[in-house]
N, C-alpha and C positions, 0 to 999 in steps of 0.2 A: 700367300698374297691373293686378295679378291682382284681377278684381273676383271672383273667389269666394272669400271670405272668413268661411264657415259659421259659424255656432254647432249647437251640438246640441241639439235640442229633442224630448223624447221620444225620442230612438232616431233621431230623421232630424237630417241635415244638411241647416241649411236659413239663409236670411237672411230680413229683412222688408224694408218702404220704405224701413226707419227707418235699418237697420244700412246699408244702402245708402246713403243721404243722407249719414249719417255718415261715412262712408266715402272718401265723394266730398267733402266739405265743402259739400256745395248746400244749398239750401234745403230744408227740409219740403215735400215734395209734386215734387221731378225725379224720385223714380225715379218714384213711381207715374204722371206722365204719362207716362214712357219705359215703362214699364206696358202704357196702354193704348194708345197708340199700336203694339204690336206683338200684341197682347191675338188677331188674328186667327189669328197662329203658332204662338198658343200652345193647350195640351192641359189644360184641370185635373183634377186627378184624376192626372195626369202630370208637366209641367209645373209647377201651382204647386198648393197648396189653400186653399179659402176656410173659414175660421172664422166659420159663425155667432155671433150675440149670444146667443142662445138657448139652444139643445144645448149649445155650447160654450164658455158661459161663464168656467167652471173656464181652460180653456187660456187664454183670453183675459186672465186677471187674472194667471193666473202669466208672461205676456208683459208685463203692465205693469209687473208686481213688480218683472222683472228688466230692465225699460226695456228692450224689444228693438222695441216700439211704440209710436206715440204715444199720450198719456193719451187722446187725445181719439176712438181709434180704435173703432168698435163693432162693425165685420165687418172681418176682418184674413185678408191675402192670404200666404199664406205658399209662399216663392219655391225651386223646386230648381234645380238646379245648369243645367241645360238651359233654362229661365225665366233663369236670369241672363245664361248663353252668347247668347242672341240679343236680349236687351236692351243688352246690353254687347258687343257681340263683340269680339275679338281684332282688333287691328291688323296689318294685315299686313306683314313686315318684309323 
């Protein structure tokens, strides 16, 4: 299964936990521990970014609007394409 499966948010291609879980049919909360369980690999700022509660409130609410996160989410990790490649990686065939 091609787990990169973007949406566009702002101008980037990107996924969340959420689209992720959904994706996979798992439960609320596999990707993010497949998250941090690799969280040492990863770059942010590169990799993935984190949305304050705070500053970026605004983004935060227009990702609940459009259910890209969960309601219950108040810092929200937002995954690029290299963040999903080593969470997920490809099988080799």
């Amino acid at each position: 299964m091609d787990m990169w499966q973007p949406f566009n948010f702002r101008g980037e291609d990107i996924m969340t936990f959420r689209t992720l879980d959904q994706l996979m049919d798992t439960p609320k909360g596999t990707a993010f521990r497949t998250f941090k369980g690799v969280l040492d690999q990863l770059e942010e700022g590169n990799d993935h970014l984190r949305l304050e509660s705070g500053p970026d409130a605004e983004a935060i609410a227009e990702l609940k609007a459009a259910g890209r996160i969960y309601p219950s989410s108040v810092n929200v990790v937002l995954l690029r394409r290299p963040a999903v490649a080593i969470m997920f990686p490809e099988p080799d065939t």
